[in-house]
N, CA, C and O atoms as a GROMACS GRO file, in nm:
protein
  556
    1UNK      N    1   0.084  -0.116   0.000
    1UNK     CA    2   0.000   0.000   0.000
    1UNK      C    3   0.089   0.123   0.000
    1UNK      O    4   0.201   0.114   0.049
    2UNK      N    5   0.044   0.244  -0.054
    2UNK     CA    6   0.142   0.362  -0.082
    2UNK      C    7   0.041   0.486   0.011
    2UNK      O    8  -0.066   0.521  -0.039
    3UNK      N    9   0.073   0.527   0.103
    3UNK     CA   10  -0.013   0.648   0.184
    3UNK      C   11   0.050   0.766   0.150
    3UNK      O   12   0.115   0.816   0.242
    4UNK      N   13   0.051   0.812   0.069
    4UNK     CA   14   0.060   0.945   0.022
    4UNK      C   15  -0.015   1.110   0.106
    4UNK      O   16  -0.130   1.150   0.122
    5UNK      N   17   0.131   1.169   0.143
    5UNK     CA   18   0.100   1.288   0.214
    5UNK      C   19   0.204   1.412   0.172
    5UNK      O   20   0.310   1.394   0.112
    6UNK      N   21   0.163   1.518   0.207
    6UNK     CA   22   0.253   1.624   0.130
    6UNK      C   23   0.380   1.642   0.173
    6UNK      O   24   0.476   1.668   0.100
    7UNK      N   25   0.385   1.617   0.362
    7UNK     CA   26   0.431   1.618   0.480
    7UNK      C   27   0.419   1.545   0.603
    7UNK      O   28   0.325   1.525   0.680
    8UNK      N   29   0.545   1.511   0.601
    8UNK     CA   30   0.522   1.400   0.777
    8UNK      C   31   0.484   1.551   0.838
    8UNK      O   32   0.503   1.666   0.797
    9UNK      N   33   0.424   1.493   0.955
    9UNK     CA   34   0.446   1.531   1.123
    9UNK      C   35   0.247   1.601   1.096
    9UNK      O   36   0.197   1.665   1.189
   10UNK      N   37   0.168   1.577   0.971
   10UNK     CA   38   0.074   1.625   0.949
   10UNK      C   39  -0.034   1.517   1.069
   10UNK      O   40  -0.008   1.400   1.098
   11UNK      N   41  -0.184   1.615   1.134
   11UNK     CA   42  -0.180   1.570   1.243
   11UNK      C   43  -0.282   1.458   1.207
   11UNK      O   44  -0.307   1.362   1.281
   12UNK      N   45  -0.351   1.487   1.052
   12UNK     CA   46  -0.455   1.370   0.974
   12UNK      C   47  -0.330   1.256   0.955
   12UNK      O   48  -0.349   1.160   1.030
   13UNK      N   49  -0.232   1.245   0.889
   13UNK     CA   50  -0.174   1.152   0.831
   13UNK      C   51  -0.094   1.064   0.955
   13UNK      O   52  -0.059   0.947   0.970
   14UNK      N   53  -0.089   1.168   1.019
   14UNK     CA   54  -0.007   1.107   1.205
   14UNK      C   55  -0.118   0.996   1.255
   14UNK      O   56  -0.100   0.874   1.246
   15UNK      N   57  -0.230   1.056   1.307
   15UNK     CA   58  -0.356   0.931   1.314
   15UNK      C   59  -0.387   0.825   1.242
   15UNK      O   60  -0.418   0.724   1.306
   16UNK      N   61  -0.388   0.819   1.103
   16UNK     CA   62  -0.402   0.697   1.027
   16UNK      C   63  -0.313   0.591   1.028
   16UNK      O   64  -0.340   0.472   1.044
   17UNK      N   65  -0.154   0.666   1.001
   17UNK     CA   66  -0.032   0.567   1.071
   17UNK      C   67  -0.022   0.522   1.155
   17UNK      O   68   0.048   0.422   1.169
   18UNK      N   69  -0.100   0.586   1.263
   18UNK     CA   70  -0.059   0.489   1.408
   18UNK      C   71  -0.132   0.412   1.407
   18UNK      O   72  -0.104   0.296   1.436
   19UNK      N   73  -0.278   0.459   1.367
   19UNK     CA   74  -0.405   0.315   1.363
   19UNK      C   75  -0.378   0.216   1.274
   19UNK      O   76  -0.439   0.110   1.288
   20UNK      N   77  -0.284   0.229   1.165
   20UNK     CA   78  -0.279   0.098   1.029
   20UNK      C   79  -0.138   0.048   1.187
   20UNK      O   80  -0.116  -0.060   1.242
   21UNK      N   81  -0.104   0.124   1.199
   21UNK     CA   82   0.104   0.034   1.270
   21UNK      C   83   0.006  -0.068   1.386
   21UNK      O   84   0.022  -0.190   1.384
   22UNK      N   85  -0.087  -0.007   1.479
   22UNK     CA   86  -0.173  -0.094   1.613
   22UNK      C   87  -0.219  -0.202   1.521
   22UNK      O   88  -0.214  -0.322   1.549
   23UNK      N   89  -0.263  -0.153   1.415
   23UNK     CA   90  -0.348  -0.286   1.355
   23UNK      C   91  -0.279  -0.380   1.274
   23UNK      O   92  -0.350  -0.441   1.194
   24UNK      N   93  -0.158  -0.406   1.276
   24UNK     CA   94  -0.046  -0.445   1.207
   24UNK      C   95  -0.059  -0.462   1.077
   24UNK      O   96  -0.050  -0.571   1.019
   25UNK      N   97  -0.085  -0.329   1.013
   25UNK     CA   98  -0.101  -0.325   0.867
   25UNK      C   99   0.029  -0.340   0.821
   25UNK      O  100   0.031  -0.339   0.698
   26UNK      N  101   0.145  -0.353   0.875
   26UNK     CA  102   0.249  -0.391   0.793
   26UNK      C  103   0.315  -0.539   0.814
   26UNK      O  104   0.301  -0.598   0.921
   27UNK      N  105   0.388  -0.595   0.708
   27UNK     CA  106   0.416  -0.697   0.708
   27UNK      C  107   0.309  -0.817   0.698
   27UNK      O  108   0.195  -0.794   0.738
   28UNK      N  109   0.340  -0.942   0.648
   28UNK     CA  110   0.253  -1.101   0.608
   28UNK      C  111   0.192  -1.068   0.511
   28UNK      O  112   0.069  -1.064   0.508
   29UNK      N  113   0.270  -1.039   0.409
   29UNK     CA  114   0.198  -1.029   0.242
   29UNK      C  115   0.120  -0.868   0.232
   29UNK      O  116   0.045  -0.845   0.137
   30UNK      N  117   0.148  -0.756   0.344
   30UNK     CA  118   0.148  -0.617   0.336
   30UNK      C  119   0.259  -0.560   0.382
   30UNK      O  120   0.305  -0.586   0.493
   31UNK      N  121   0.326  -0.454   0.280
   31UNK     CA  122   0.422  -0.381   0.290
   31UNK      C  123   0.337  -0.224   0.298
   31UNK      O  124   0.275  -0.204   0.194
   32UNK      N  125   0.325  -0.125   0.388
   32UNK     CA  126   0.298  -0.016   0.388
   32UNK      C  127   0.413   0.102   0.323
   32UNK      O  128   0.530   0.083   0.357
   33UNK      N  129   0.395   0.177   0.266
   33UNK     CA  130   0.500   0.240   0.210
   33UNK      C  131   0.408   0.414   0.219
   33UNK      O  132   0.314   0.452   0.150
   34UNK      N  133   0.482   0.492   0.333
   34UNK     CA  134   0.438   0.616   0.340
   34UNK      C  135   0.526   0.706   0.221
   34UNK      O  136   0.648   0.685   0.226
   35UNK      N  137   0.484   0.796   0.122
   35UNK     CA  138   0.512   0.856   0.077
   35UNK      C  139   0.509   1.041   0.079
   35UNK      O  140   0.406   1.094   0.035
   36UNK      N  141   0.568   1.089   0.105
   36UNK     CA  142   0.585   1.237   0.119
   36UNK      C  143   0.750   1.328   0.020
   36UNK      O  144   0.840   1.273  -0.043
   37UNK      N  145   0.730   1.455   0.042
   37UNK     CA  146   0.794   1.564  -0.035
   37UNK      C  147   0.913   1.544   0.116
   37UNK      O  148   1.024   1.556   0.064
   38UNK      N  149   0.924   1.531   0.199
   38UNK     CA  150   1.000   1.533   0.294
   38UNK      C  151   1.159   1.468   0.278
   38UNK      O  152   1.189   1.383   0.194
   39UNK      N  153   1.215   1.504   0.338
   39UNK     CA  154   1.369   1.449   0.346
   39UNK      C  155   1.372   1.375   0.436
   39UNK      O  156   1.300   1.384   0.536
   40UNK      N  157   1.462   1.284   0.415
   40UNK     CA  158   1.547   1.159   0.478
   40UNK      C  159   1.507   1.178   0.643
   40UNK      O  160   1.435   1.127   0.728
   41UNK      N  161   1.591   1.270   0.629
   41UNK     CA  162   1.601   1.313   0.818
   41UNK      C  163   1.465   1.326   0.899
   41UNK      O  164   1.432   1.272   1.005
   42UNK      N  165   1.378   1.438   0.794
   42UNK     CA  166   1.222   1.461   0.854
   42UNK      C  167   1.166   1.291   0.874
   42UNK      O  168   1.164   1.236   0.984
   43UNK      N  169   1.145   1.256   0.807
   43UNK     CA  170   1.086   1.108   0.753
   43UNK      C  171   1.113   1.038   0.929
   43UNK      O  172   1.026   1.024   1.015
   44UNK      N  173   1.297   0.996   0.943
   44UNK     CA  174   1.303   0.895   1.032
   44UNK      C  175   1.269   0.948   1.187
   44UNK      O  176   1.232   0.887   1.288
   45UNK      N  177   1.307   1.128   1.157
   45UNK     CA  178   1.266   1.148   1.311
   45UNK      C  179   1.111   1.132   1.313
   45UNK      O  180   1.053   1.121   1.422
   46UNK      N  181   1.048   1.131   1.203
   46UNK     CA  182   0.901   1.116   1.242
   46UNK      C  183   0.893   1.007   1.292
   46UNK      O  184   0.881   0.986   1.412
   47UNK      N  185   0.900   0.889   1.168
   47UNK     CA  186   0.897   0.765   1.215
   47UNK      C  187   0.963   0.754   1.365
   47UNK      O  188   0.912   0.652   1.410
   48UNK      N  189   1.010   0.784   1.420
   48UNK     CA  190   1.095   0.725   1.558
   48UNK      C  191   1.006   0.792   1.640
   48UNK      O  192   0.947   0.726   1.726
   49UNK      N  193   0.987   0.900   1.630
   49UNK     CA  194   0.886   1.001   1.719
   49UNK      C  195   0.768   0.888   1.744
   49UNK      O  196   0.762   0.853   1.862
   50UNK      N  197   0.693   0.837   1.674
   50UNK     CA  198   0.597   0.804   1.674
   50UNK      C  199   0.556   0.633   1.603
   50UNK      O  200   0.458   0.585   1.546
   51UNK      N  201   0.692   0.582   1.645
   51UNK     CA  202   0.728   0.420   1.617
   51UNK      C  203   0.639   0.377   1.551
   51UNK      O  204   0.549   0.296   1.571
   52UNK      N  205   0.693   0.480   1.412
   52UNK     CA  206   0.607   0.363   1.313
   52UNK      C  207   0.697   0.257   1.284
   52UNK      O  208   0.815   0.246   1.317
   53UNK      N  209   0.602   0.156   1.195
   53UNK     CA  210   0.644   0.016   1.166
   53UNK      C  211   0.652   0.057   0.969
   53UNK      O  212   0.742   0.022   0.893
   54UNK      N  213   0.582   0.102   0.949
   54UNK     CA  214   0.588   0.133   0.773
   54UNK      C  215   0.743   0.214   0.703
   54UNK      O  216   0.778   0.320   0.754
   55UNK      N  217   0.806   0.170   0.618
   55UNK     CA  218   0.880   0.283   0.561
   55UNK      C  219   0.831   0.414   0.524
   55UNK      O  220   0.721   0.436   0.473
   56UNK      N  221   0.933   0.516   0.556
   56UNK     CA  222   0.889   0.629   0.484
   56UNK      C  223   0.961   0.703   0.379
   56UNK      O  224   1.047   0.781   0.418
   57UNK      N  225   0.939   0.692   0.243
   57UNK     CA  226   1.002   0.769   0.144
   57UNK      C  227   0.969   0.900   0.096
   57UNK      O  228   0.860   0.956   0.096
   58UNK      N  229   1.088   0.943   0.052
   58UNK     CA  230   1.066   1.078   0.008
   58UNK      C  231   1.066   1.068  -0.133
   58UNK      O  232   1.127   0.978  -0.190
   59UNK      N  233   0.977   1.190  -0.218
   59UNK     CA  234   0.919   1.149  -0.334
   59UNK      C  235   0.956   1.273  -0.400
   59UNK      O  236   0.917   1.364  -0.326
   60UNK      N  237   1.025   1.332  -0.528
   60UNK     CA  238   1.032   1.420  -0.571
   60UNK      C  239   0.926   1.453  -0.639
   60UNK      O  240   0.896   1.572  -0.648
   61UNK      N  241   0.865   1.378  -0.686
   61UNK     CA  242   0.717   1.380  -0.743
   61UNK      C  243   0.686   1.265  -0.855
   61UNK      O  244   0.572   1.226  -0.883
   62UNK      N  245   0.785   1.227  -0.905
   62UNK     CA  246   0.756   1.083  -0.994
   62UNK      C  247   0.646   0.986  -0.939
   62UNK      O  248   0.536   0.988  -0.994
   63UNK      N  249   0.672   0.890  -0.821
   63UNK     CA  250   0.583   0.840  -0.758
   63UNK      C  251   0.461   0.938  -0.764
   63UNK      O  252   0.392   0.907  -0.861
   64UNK      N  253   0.406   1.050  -0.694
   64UNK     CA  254   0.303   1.110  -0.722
   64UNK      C  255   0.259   1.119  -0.882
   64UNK      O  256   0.165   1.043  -0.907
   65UNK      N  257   0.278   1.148  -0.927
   65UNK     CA  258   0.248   1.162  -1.080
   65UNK      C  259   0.218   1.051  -1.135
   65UNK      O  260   0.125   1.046  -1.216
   66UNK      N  261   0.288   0.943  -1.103
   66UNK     CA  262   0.241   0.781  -1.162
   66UNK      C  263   0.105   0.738  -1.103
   66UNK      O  264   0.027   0.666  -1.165
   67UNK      N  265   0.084   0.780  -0.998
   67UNK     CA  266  -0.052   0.735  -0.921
   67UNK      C  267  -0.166   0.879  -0.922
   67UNK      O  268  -0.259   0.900  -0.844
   68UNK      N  269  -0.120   0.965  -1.041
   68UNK     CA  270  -0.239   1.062  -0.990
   68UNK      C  271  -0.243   1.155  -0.917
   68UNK      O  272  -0.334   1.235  -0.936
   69UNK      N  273  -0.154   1.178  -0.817
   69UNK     CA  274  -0.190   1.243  -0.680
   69UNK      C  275  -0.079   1.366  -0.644
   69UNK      O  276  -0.053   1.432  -0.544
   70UNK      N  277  -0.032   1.358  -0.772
   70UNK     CA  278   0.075   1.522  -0.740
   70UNK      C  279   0.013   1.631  -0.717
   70UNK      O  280  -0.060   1.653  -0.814
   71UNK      N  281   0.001   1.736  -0.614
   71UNK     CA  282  -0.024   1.870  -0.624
   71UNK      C  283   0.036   1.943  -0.668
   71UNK      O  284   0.144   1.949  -0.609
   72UNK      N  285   0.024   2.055  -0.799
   72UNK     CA  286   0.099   2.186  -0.827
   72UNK      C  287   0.118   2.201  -0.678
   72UNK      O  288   0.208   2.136  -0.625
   73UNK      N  289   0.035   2.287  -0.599
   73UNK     CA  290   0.139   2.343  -0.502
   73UNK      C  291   0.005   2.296  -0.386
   73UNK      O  292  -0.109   2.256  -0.407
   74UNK      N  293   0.092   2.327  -0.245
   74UNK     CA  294   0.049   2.279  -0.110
   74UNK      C  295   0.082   2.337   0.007
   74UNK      O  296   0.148   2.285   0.096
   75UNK      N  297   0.027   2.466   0.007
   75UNK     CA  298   0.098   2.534   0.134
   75UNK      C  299   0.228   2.636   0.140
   75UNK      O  300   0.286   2.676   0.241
   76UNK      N  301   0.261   2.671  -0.019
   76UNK     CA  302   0.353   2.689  -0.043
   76UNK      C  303   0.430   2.609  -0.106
   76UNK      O  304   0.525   2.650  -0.172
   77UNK      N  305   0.400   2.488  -0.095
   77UNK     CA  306   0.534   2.410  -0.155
   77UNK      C  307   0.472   2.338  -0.300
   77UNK      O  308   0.351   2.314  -0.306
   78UNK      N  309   0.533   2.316  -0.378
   78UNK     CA  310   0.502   2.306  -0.531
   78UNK      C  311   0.574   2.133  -0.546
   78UNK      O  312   0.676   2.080  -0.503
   79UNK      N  313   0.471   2.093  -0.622
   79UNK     CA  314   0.486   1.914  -0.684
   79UNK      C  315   0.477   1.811  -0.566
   79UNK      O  316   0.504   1.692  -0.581
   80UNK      N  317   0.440   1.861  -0.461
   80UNK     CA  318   0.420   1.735  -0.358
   80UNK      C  319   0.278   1.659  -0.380
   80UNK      O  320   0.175   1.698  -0.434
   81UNK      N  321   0.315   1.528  -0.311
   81UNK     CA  322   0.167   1.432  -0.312
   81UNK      C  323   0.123   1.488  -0.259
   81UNK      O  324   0.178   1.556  -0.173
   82UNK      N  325  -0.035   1.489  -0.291
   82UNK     CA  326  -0.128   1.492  -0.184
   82UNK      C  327  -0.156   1.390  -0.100
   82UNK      O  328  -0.084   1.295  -0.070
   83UNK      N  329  -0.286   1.419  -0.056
   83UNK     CA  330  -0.341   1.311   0.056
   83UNK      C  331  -0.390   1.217   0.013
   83UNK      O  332  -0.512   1.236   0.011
   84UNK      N  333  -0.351   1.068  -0.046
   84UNK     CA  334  -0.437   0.973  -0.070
   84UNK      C  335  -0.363   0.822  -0.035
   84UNK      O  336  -0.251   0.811   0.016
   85UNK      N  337  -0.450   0.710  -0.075
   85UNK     CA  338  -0.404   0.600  -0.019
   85UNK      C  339  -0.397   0.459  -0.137
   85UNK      O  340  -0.495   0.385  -0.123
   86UNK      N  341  -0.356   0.440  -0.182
   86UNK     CA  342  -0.328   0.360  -0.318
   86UNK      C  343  -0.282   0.210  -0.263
   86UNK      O  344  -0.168   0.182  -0.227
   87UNK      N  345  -0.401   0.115  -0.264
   87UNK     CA  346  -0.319  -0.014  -0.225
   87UNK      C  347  -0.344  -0.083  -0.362
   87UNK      O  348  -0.438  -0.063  -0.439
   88UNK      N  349  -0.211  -0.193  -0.379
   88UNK     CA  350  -0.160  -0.240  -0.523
   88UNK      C  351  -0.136  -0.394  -0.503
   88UNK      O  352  -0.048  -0.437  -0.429
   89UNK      N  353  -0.221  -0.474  -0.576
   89UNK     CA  354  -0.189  -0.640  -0.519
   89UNK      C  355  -0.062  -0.670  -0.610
   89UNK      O  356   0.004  -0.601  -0.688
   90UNK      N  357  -0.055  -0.808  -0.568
   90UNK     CA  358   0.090  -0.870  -0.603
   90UNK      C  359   0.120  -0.892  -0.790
   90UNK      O  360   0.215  -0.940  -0.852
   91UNK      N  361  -0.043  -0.815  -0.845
   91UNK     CA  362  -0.008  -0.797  -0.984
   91UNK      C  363   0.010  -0.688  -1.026
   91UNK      O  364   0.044  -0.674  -1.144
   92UNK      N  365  -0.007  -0.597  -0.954
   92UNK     CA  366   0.034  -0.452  -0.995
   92UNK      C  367  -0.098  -0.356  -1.022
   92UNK      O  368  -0.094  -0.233  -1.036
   93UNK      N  369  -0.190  -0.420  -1.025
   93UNK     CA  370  -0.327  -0.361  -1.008
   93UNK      C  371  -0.394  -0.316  -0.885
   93UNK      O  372  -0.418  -0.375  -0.779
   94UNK      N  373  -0.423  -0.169  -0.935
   94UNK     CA  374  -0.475  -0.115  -0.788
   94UNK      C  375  -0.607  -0.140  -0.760
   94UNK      O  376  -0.696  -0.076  -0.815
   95UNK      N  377  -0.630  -0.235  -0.670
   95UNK     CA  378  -0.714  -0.244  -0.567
   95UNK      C  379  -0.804  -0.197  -0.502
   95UNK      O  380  -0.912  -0.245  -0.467
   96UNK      N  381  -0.725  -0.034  -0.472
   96UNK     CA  382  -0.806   0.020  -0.411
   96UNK      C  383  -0.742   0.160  -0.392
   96UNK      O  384  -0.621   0.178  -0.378
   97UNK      N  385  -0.868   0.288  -0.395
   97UNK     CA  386  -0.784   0.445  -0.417
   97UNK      C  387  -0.899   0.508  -0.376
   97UNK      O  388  -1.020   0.489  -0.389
   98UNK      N  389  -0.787   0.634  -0.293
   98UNK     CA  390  -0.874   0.715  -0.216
   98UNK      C  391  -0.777   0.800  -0.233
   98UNK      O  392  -0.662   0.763  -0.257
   99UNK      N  393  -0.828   0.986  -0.219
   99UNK     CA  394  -0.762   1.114  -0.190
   99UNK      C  395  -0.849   1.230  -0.190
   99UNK      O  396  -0.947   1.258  -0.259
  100UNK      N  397  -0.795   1.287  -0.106
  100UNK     CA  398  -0.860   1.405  -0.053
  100UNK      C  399  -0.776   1.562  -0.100
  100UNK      O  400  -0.654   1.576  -0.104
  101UNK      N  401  -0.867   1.657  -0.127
  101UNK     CA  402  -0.808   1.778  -0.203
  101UNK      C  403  -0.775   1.851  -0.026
  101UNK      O  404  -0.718   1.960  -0.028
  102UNK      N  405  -0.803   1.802   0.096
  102UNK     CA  406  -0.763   1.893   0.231
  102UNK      C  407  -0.651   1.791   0.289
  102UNK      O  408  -0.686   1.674   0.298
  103UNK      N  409  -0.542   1.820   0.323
  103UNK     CA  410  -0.445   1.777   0.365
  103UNK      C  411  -0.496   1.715   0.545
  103UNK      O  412  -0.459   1.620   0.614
  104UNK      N  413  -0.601   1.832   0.566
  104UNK     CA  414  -0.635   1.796   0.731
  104UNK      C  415  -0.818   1.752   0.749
  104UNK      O  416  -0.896   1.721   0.839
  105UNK      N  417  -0.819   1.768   0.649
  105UNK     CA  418  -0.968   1.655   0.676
  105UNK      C  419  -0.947   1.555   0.732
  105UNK      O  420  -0.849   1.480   0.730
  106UNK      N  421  -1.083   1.549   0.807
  106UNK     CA  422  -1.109   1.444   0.896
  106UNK      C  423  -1.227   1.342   0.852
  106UNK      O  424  -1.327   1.348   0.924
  107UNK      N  425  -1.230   1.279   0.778
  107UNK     CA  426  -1.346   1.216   0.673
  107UNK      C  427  -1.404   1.140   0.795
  107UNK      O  428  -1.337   1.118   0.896
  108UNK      N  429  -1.543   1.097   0.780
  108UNK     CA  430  -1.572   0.993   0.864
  108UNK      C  431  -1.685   0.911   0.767
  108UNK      O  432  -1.788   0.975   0.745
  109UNK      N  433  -1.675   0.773   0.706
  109UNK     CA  434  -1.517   0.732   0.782
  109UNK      C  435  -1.408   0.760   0.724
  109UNK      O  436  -1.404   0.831   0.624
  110UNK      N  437  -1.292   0.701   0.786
  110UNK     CA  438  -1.200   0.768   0.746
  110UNK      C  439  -1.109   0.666   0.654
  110UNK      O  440  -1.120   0.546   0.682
  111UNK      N  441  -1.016   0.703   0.543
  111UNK     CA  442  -0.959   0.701   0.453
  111UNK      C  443  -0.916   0.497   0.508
  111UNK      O  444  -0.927   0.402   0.431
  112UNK      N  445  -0.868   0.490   0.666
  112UNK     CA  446  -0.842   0.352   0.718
  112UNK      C  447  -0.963   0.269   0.666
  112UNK      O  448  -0.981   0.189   0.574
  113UNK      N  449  -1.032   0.319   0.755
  113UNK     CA  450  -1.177   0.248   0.733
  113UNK      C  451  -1.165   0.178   0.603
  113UNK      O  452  -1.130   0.062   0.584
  114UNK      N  453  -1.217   0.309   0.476
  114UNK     CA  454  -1.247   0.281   0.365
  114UNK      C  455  -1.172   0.126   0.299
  114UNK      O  456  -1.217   0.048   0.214
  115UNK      N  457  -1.076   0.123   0.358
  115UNK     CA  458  -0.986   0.050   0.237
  115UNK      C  459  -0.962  -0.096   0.327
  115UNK      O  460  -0.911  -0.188   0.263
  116UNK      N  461  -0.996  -0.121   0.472
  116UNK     CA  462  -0.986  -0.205   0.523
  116UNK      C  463  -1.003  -0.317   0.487
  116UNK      O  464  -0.915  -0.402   0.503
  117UNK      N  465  -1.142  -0.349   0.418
  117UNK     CA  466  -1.158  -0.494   0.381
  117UNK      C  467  -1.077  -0.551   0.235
  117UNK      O  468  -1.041  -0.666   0.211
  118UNK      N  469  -1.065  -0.459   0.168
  118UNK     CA  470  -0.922  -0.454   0.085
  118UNK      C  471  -0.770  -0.520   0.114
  118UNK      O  472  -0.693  -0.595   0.054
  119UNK      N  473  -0.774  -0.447   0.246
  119UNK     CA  474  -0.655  -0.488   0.330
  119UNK      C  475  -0.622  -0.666   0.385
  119UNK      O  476  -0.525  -0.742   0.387
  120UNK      N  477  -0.762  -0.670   0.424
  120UNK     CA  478  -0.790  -0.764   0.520
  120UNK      C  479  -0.816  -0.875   0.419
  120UNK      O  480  -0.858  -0.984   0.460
  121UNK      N  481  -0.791  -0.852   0.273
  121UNK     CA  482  -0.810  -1.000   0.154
  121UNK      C  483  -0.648  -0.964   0.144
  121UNK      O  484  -0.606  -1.027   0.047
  122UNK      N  485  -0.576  -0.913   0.184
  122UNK     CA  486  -0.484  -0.904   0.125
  122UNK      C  487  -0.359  -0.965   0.249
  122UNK      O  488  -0.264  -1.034   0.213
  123UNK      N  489  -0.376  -0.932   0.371
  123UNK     CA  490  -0.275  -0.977   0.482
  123UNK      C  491  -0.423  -1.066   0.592
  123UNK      O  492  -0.534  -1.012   0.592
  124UNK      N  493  -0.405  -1.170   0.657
  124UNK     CA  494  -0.444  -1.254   0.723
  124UNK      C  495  -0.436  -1.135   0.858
  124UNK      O  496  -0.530  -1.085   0.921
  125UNK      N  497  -0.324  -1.119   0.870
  125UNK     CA  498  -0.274  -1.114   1.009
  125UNK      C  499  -0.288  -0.927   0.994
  125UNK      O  500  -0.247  -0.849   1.081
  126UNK      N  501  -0.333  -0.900   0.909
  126UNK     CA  502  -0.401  -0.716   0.993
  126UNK      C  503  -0.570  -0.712   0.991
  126UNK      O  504  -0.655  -0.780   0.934
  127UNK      N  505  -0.573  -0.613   1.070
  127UNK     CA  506  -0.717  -0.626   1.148
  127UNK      C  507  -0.815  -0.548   1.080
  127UNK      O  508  -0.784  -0.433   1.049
  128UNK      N  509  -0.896  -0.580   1.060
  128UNK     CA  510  -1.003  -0.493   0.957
  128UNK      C  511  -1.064  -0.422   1.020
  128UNK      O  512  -1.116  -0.339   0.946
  129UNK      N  513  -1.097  -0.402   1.152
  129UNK     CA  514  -1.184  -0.305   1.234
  129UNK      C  515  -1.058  -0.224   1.297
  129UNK      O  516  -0.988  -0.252   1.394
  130UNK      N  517  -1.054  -0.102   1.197
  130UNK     CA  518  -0.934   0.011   1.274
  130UNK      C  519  -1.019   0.068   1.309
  130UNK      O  520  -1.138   0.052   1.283
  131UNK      N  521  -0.944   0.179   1.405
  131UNK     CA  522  -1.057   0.321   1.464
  131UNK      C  523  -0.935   0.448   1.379
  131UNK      O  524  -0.830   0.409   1.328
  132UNK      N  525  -0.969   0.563   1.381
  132UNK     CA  526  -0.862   0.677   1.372
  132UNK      C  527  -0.909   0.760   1.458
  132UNK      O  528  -1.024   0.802   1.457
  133UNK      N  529  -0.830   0.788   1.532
  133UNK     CA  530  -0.848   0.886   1.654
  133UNK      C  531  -0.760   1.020   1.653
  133UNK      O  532  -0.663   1.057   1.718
  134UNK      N  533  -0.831   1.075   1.556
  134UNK     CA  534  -0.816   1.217   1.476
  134UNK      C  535  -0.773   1.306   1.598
  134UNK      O  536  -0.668   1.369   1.599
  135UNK      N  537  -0.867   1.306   1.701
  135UNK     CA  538  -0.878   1.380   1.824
  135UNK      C  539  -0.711   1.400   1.856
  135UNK      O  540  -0.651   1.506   1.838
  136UNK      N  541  -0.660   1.299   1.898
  136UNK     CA  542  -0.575   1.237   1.949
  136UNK      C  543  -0.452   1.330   1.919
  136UNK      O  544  -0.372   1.365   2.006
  137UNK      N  545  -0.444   1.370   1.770
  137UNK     CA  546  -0.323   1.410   1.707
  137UNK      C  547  -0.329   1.595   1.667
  137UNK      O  548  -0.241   1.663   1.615
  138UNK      N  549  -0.457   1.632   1.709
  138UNK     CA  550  -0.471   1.773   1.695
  138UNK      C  551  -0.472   1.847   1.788
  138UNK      O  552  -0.531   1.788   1.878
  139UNK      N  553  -0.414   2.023   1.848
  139UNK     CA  554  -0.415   2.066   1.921
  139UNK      C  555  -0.523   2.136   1.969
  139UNK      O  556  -0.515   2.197   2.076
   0.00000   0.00000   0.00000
């Protein structure tokens, strides 16, 4: 699966990661792969901040553009992904796609939800009833 965001440390994309990492959306025939405009460094202190289990890559915009989901600009910043969630089975066909034009929407349900039972034909061992606890990650 590819979770596409403009920016780590965002407080929508922070909630969904932690609910797919509790629900062990990664690993047993699912690889999670977070995608963002971010650098190396931003990426792992996020990840460590907030022990994720998914990789996080940084995307100059190729990846975005192959899946659709490049923004001209985002806050100021020009060619980053947006917000969406692209899962891809073991033939290369996507499965399943979602994205949102607000970086901090709070969909209900939410973007996890949507794609769960997707998930859940795809890894045995992750859990199809996530929650996102949006609350959780906003000030």
């Amino acid at each position: 699966m590819l979770w596409f965001a403009p920016a780590t440390f965002l407080p929508t994309v922070t909630a969904e990661l932690v609910a797919m990492g509790d629900a062990g959306w990664h690993g047993d025939g699912l690889q999670v792969w977070t995608v963002t405009a971010d650098s190396i460094y931003a990426a792992a202190a996020y990840a460590d901040r907030y022990d994720l289990p998914m990789a996080l890559l940084g995307d100059g915009g190729s990846a975005a553009d192959r899946y659709g989901v490049r923004r001209e600009e985002w806050e100021g910043h020009y060619g980053v992904p947006g917000r969406a969630a692209v899962l891809v089975g073991t033939d290369w066909e996507v499965r399943f796609a979602w994205s949102a034009d607000d970086a901090f929407a709070r969909p209900d349900p939410s973007p996890v939800a949507r794609v769960a039972d997707a998930v859940a034909a795809v890894s045995s061992r992750a859990e199809p009833d996530v929650t996102v606890d949006y609350g959780a990650y906003f000030n």
